[in-house]
SEVEXSE-91075 format. One record per atom (N, C-alpha, C, O): residue number from 1; x, y, z. Coordinates in pm, 1 decimal. Example, Ala and Ser with C-alpha at 12.3 -4.5 7.8 and 13.67 -1.06 7.14 Angstrom:
BEGIN
R  1  1319.0  -569.0  780.0 $
R  1  1230.0  -450.0  780.0 $
R  1  1320.0  -330.0  780.0 $
R  1  1423.6  -331.9  846.5 $
R  2  1285.0  -225.0  708.0 $
R  2  1367.0  -106.0  714.0 $
R  2  1290.0  3.0  787.0 $
R  2  1340.9  113.8  803.9 $
This chain:
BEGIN
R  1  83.7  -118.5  0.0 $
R  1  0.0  0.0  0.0 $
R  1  87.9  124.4  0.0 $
R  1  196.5  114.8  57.2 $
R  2  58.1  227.2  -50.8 $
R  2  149.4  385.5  -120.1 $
R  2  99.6  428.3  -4.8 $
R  2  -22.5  412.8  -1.5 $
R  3  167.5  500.2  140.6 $
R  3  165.9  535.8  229.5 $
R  3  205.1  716.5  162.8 $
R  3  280.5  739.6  68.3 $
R  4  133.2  815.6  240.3 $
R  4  158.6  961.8  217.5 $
R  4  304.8  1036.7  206.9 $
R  4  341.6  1137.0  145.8 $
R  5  382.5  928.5  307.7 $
R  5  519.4  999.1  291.9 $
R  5  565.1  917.8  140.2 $
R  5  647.3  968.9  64.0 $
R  6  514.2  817.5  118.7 $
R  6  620.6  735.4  -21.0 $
R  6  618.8  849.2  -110.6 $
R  6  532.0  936.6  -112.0 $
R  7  735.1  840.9  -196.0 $
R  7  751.6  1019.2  -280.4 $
R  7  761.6  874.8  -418.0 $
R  7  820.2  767.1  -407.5 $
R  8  674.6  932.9  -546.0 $
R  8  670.5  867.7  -658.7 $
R  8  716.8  985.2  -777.9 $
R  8  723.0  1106.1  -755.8 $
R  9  743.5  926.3  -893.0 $
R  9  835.7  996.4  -1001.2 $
R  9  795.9  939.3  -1098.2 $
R  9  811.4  821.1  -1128.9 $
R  10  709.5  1070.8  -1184.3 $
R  10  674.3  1011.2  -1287.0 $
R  10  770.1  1037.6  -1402.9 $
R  10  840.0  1138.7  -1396.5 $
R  11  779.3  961.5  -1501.8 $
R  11  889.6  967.6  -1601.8 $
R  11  837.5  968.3  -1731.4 $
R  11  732.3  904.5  -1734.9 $
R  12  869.9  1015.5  -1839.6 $
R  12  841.8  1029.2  -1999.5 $
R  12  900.7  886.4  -2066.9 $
R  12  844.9  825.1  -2158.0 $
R  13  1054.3  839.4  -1986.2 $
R  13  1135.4  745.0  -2048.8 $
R  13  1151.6  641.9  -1957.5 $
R  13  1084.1  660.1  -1856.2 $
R  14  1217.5  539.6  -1957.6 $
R  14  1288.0  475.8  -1934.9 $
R  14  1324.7  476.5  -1811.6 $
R  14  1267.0  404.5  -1730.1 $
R  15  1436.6  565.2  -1773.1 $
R  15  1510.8  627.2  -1608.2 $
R  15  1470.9  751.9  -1618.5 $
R  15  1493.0  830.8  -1710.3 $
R  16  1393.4  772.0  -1492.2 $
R  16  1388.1  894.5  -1466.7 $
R  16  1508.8  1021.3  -1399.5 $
R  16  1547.1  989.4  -1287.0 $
R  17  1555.1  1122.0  -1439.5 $
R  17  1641.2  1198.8  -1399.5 $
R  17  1557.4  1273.6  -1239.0 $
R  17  1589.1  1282.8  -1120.4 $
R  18  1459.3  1306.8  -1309.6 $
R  18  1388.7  1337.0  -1151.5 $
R  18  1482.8  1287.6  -1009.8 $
R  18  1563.9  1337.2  -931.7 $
R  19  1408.5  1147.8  -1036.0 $
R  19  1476.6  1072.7  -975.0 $
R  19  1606.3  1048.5  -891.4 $
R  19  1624.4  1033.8  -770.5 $
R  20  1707.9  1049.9  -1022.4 $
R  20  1834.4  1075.4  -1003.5 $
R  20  1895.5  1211.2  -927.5 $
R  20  1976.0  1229.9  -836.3 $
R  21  1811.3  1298.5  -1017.0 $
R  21  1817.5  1441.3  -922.9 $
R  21  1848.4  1391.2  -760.3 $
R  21  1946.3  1352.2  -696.6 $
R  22  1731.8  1411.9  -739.5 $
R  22  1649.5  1396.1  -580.5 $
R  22  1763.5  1289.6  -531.2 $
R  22  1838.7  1327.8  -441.6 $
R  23  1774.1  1206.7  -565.0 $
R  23  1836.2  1083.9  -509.7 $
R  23  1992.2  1170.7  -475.3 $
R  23  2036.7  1193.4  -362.8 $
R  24  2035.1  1196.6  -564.6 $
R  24  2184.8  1278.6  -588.1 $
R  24  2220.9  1360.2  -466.8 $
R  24  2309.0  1339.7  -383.3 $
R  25  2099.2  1494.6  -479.9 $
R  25  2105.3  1559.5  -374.2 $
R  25  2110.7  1528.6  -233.2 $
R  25  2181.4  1577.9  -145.3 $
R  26  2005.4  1419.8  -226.6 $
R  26  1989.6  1418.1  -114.1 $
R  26  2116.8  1335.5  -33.2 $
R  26  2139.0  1340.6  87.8 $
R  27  2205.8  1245.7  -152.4 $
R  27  2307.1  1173.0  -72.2 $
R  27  2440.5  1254.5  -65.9 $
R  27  2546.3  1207.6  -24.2 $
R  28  2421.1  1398.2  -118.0 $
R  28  2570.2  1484.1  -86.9 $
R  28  2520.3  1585.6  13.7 $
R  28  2596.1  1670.7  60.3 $
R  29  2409.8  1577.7  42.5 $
R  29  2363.2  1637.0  169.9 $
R  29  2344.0  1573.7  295.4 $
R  29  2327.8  1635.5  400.6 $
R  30  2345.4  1477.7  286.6 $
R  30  2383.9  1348.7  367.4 $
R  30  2488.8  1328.5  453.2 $
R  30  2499.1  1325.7  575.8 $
R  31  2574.2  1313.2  349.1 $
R  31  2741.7  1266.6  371.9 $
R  31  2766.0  1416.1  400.1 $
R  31  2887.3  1422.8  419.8 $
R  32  2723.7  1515.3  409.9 $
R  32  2818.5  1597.9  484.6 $
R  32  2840.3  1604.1  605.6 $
R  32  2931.1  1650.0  674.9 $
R  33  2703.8  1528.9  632.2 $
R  33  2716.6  1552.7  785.9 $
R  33  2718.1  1358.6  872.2 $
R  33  2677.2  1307.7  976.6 $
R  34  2808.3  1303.3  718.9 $
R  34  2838.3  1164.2  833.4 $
R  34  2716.1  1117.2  781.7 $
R  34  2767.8  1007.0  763.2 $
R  35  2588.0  1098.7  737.1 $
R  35  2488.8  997.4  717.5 $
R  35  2472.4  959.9  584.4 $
R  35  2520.0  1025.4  491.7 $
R  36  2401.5  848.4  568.6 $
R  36  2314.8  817.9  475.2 $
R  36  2189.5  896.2  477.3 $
R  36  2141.6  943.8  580.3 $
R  37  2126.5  910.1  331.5 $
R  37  2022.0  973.7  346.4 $
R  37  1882.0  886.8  318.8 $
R  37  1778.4  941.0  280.5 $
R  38  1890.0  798.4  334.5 $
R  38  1794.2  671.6  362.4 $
R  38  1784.4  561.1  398.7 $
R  38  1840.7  477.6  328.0 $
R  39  1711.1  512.6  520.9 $
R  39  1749.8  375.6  526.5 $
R  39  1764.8  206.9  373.6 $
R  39  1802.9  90.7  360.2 $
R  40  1719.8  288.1  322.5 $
R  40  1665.8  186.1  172.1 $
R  40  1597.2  256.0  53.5 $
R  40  1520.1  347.0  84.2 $
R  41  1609.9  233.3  -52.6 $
R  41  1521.4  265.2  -152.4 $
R  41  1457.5  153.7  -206.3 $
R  41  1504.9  40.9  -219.8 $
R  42  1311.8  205.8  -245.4 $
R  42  1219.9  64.2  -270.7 $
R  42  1187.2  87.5  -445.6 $
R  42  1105.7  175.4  -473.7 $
R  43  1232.7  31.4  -526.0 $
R  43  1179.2  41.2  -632.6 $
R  43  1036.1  -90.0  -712.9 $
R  43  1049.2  -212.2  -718.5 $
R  44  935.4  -22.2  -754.1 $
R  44  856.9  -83.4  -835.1 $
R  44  826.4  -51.8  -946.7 $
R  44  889.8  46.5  -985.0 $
R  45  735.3  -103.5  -1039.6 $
R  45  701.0  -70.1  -1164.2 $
R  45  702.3  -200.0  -1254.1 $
R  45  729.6  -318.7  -1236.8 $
R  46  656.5  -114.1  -1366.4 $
R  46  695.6  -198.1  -1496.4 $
R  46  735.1  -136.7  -1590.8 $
R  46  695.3  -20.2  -1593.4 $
R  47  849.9  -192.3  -1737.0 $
R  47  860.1  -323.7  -1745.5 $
R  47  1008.1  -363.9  -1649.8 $
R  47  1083.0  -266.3  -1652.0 $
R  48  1045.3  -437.3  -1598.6 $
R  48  1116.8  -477.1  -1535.2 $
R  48  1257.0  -503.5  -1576.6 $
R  48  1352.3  -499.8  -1498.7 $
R  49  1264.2  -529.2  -1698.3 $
R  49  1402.0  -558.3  -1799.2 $
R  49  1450.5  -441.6  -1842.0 $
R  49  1567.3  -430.4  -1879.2 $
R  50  1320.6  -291.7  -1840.2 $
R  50  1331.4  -185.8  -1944.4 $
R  50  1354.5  -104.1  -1803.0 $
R  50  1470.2  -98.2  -1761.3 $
R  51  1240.8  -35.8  -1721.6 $
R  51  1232.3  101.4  -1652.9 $
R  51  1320.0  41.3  -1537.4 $
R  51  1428.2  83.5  -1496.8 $
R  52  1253.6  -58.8  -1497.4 $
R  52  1279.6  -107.0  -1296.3 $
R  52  1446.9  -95.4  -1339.5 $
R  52  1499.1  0.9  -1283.3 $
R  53  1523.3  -158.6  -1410.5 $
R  53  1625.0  -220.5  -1412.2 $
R  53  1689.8  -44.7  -1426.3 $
R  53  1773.5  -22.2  -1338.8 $
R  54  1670.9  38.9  -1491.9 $
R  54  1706.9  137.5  -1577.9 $
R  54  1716.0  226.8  -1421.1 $
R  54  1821.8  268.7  -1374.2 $
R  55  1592.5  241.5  -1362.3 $
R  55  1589.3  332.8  -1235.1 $
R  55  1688.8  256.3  -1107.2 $
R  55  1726.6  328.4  -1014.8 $
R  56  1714.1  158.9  -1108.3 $
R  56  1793.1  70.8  -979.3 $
R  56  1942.5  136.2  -1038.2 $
R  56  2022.7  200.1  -970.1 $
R  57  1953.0  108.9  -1152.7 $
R  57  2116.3  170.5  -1176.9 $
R  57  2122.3  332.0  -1141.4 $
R  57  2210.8  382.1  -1071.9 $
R  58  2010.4  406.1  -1202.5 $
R  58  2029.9  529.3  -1144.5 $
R  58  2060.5  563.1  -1005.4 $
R  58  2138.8  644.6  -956.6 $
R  59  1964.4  465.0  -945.4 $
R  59  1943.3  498.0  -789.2 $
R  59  2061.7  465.9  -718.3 $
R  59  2103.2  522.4  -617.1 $
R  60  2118.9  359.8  -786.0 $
R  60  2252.4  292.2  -714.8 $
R  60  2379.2  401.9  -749.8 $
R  60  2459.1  438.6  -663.6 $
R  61  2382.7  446.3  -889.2 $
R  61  2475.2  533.5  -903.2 $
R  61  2443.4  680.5  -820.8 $
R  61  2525.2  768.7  -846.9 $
R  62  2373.1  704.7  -758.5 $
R  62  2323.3  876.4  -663.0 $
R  62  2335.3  818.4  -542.4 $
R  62  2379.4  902.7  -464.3 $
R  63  2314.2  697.1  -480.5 $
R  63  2329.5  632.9  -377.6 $
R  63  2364.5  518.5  -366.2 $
R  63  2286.2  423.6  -360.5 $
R  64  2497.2  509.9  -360.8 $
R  64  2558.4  343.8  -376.0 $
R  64  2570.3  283.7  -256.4 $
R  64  2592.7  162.7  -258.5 $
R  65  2558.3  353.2  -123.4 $
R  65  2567.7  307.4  -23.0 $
R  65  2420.5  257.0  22.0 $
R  65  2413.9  177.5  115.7 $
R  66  2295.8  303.4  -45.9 $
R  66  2231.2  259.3  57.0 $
R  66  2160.0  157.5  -50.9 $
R  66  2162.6  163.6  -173.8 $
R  67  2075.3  31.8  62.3 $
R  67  2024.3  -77.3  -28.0 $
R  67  1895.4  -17.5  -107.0 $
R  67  1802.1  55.1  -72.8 $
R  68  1935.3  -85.1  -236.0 $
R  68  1798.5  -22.6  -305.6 $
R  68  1770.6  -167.6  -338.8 $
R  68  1854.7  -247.8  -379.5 $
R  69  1616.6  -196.4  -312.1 $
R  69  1547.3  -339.3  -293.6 $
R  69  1421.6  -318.4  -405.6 $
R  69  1357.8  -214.8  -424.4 $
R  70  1407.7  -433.9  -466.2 $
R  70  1298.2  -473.2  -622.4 $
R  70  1234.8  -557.4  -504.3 $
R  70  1301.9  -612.8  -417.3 $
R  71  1112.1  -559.5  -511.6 $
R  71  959.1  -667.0  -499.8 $
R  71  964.4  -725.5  -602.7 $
R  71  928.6  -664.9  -703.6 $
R  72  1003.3  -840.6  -611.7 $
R  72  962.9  -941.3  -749.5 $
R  72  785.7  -943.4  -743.2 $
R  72  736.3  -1003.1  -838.9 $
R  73  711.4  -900.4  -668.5 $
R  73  595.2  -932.8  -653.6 $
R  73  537.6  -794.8  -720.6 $
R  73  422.4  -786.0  -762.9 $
R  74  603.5  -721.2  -723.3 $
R  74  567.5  -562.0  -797.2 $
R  74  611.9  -506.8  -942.0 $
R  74  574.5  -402.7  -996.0 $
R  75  695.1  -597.0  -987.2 $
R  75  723.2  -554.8  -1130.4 $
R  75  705.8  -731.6  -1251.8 $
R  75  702.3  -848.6  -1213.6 $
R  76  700.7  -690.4  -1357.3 $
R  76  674.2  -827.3  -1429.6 $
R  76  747.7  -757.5  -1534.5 $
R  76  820.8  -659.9  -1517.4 $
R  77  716.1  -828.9  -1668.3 $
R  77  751.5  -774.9  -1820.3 $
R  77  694.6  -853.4  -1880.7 $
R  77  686.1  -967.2  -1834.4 $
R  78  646.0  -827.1  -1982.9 $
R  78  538.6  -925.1  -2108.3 $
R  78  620.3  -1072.8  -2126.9 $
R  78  557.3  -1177.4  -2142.1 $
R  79  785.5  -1067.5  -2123.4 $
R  79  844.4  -1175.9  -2140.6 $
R  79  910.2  -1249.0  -2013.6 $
R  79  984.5  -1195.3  -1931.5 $
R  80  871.3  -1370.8  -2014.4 $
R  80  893.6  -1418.6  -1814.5 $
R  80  1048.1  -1439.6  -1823.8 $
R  80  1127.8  -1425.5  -1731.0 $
R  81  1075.4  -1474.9  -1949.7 $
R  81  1242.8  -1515.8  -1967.9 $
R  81  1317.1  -1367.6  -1880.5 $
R  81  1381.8  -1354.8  -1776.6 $
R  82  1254.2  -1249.2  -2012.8 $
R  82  1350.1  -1148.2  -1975.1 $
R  82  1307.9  -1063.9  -1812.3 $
R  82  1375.6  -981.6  -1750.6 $
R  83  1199.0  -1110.8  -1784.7 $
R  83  1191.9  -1093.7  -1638.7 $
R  83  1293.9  -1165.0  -1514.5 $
R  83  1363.0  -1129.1  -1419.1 $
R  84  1261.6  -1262.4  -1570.1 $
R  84  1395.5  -1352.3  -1496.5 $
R  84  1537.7  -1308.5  -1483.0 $
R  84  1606.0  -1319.4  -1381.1 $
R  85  1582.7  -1246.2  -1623.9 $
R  85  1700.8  -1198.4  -1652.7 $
R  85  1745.0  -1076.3  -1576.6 $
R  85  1850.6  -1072.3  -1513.5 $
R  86  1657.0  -974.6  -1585.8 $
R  86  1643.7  -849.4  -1526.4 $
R  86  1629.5  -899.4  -1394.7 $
R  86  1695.9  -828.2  -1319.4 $
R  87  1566.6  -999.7  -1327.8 $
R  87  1597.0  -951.9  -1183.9 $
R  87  1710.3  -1033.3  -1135.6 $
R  87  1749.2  -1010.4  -1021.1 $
R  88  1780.6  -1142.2  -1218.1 $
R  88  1949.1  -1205.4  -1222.5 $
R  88  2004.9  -1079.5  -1208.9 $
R  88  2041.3  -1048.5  -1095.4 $
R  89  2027.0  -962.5  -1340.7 $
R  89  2125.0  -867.2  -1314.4 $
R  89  2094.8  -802.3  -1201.6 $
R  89  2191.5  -809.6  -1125.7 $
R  90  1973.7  -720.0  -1137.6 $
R  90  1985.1  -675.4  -1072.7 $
R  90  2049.4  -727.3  -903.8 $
R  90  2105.4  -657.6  -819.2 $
R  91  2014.6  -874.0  -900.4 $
R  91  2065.0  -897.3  -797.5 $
R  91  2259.5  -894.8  -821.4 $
R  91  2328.3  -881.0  -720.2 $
R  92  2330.3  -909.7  -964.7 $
R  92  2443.3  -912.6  -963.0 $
R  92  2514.3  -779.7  -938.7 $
R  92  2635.4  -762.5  -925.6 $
R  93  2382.6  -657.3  -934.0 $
R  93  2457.4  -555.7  -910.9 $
R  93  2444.7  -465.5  -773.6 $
R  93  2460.2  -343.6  -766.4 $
R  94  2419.0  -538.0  -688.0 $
R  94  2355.3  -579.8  -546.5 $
R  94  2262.2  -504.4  -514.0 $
R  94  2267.1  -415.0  -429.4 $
R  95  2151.2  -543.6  -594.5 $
R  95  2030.3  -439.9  -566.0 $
R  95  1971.4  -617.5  -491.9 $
R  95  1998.9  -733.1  -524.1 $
R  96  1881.1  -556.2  -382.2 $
R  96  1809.1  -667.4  -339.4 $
R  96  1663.3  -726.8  -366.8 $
R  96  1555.3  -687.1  -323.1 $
R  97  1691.1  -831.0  -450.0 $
R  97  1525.2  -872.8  -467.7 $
R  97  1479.8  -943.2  -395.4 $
R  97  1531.9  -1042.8  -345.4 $
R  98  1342.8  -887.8  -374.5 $
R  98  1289.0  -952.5  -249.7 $
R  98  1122.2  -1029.4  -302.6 $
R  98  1031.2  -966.6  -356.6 $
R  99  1121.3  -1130.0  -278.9 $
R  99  986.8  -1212.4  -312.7 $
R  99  966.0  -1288.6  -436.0 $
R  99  863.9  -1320.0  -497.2 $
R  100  1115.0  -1313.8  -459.6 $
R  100  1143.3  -1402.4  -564.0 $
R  100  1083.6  -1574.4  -564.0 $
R  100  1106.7  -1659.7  -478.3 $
R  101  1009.7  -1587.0  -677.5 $
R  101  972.7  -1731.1  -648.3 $
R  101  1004.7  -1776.2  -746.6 $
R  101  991.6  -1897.0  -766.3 $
């Protein structure tokens, strides 16, 4: 369930810069003062091979320190192969998927 504080980003493409923005800022405003600026980032959506995969690299490159975690239960793609694939890489690039069956 989308709770009032969850902050969402809508995008035209692929990866959103929004996104990246926000994410960016907020982790050199962070580290100045010694923290992380989130306990986790939660990504969902679809398609999973195309956007999810596209926004986890963004998110990881603006914040590499903190875990950014996929719901296998929240994203799919028309093709189950390349769903599968997309959430292989993402776990190789230590994003955490969670509810993998």
């Amino acid at each position: 369930a989308r709770l009032d504080r969850d902050l969402v980003f809508e995008k035209t493409t692929f990866g959103s810069s929004k996104l990246f923005n926000y994410l960016d800022k907020a982790n050199h405003a962070a580290s100045e003062v010694g923290r992380l600026p989130f306990s986790s980032i939660e990504l969902v959506g679809l398609v999973s091979n195309i956007c999810v995969v596209s926004n986890a690299m963004l998110a990881k490159a603006a914040c590499p320190e903190v875990p950014i975690i996929v719901d296998a239960t929240c994203t799919a793609s028309p093709d189950e192969r390349l769903n599968a694939e997309a959430l292989d890489i993402l776990e190789s690039v230590q994003v955490q998927v969670v509810n993998r069956s």
